[in-house]
C-alpha positions in Angstrom: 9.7 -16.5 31.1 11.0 -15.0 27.8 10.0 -11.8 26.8 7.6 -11.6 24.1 8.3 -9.9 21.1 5.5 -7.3 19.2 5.4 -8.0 15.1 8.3 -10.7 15.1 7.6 -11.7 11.9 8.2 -9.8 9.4 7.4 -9.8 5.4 8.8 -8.4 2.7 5.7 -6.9 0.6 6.2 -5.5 -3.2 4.5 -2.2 -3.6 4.2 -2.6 -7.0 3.4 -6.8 -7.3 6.2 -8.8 -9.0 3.1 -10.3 -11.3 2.6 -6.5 -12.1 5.7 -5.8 -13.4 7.3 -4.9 -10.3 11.0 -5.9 -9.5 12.8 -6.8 -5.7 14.3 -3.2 -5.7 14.9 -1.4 -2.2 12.5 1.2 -3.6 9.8 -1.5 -4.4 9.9 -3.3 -0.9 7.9 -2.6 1.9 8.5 -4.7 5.5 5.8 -5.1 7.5 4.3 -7.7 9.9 3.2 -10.5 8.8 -0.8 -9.7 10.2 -0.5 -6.2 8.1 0.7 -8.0 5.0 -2.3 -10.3 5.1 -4.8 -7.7 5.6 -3.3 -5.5 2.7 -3.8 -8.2 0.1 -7.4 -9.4 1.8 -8.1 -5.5 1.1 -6.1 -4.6 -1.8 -5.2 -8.8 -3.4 -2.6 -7.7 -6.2 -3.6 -4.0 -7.0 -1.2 -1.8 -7.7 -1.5 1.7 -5.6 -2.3 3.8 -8.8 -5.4 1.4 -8.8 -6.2 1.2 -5.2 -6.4 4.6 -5.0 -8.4 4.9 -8.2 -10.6 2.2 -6.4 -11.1 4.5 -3.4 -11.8 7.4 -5.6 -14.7 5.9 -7.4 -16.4 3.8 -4.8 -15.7 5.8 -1.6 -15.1 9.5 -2.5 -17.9 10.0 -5.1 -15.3 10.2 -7.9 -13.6 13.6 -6.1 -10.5 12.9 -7.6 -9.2 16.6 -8.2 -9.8 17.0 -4.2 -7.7 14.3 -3.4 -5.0 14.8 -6.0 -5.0 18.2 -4.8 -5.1 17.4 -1.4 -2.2 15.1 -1.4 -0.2 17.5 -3.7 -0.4 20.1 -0.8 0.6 17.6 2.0 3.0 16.0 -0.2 4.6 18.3 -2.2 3.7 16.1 -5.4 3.0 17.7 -8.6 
């Protein structure tokens, strides 16, 4: 029997969507499996991250937006 290979197929997903604006850039590509890629756009469909995250911040974090910013500044070194 062969042996069975975890996430074998992989996609190629845009972080920032080609119908947004985004381009095929190394910097704009994300692999993942194909199951994950699927489930981000059943989430997220063609959001960019500046809006899923404002998505998040108004319907899941009551709109604490200077927590998270500053939150993610302190883990991430982001101004």
């Amino acid at each position: 029997m062969g042996r069975k290979h975890k996430n074998k197929h992989k996609n190629k997903h845009h972080i920032i969507p080609r119908s947004r604006g985004g381009d095929s850039k190394l910097e704009n590509i994300a692999v993942v499996d194909a199951k994950k890629h699927i489930s981000y756009h059943e989430l997220f469909s063609n959001k960019t991250p500046d809006e899923i995250i404002e998505t998040l911040v108004k319907k899941y974090w009551n709109g604490q937006w200077d927590y998270v910013r500053d939150a993610y500044g302190r883990n991430n070194n982001a101004g």
